[in-house]
C-alpha positions in Angstrom: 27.5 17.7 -19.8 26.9 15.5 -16.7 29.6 13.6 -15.6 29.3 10.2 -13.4 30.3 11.0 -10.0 28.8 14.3 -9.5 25.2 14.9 -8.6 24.5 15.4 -12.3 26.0 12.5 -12.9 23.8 10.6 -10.7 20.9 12.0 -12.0 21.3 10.7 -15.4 18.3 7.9 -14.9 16.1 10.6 -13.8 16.5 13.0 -16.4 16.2 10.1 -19.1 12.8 9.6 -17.7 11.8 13.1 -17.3 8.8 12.8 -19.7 7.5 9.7 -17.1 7.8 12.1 -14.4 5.7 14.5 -15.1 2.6 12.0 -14.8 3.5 10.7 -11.1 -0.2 11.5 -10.0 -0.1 13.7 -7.2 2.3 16.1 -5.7 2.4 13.5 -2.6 3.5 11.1 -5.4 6.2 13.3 -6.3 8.2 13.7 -3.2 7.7 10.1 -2.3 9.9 9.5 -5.8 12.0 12.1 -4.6 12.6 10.5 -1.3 13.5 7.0 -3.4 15.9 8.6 -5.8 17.7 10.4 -2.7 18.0 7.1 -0.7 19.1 5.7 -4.2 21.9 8.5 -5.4 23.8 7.8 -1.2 23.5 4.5 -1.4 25.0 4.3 -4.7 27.5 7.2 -3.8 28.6 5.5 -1.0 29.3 2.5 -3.2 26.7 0.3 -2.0 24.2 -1.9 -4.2 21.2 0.0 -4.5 18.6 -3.0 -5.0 20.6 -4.8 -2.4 20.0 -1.9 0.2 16.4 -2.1 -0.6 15.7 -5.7 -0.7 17.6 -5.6 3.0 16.0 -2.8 4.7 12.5 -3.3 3.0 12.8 -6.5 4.9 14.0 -5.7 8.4 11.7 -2.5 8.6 8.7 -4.1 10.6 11.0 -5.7 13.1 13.2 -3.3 13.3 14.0 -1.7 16.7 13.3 2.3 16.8 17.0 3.0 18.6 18.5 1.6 16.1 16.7 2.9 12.9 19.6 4.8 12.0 21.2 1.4 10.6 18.3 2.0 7.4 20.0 4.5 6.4 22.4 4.1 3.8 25.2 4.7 5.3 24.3 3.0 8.8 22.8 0.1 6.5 27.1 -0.1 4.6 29.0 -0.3 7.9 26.6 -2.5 10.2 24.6 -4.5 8.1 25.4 -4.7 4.9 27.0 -8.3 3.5 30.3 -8.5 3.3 30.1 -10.8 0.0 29.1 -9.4 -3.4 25.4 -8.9 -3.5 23.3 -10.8 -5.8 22.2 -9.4 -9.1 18.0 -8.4 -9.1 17.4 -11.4 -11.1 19.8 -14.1 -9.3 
């Protein structure tokens, strides 16, 4: 049995879905979901807000400057950029 807080744990989603995942198209496909869920899983396990990481770096990507691209990631993204107030909910 997984428990929350592990990697098994963390998983959970992605093994409800298993069925889903078998279709994603191509193997390309694949590792790009792979990619996602890993950015997803640190993020969470570093107790940020998932959709809020997203929604922020989605958003600063283009403009971003290369030297400091290590701010995208999630843990660069939780000490300099994040907001310091609760993060709004998807649908708020």
């Amino acid at each position: 049995m997984a428990r929350h807080g592990t990697p098994d744990g963390y998983l959970g989603g992605v093994v409800l879905g298993r069925r889903n995942w078998l279709h994603v198209g191509q193997e390309s496909g694949g590792e790009k979901a792979v990619n996602l869920f890993s950015l997803m899983i640190t993020c969470n396990r570093l107790g940020g807000e998932p959709y809020a990481y997203l929604h922020d770096i989605l958003r600063r990507l283009p403009t971003h400057p290369n030297k400091d691209i290590w701010q995208l990631t999630p843990r660069g993204w939780k000490e300099t950029l994040a907001p310091k107030s609760p993060p709004l909910s998807p649908s708020g």
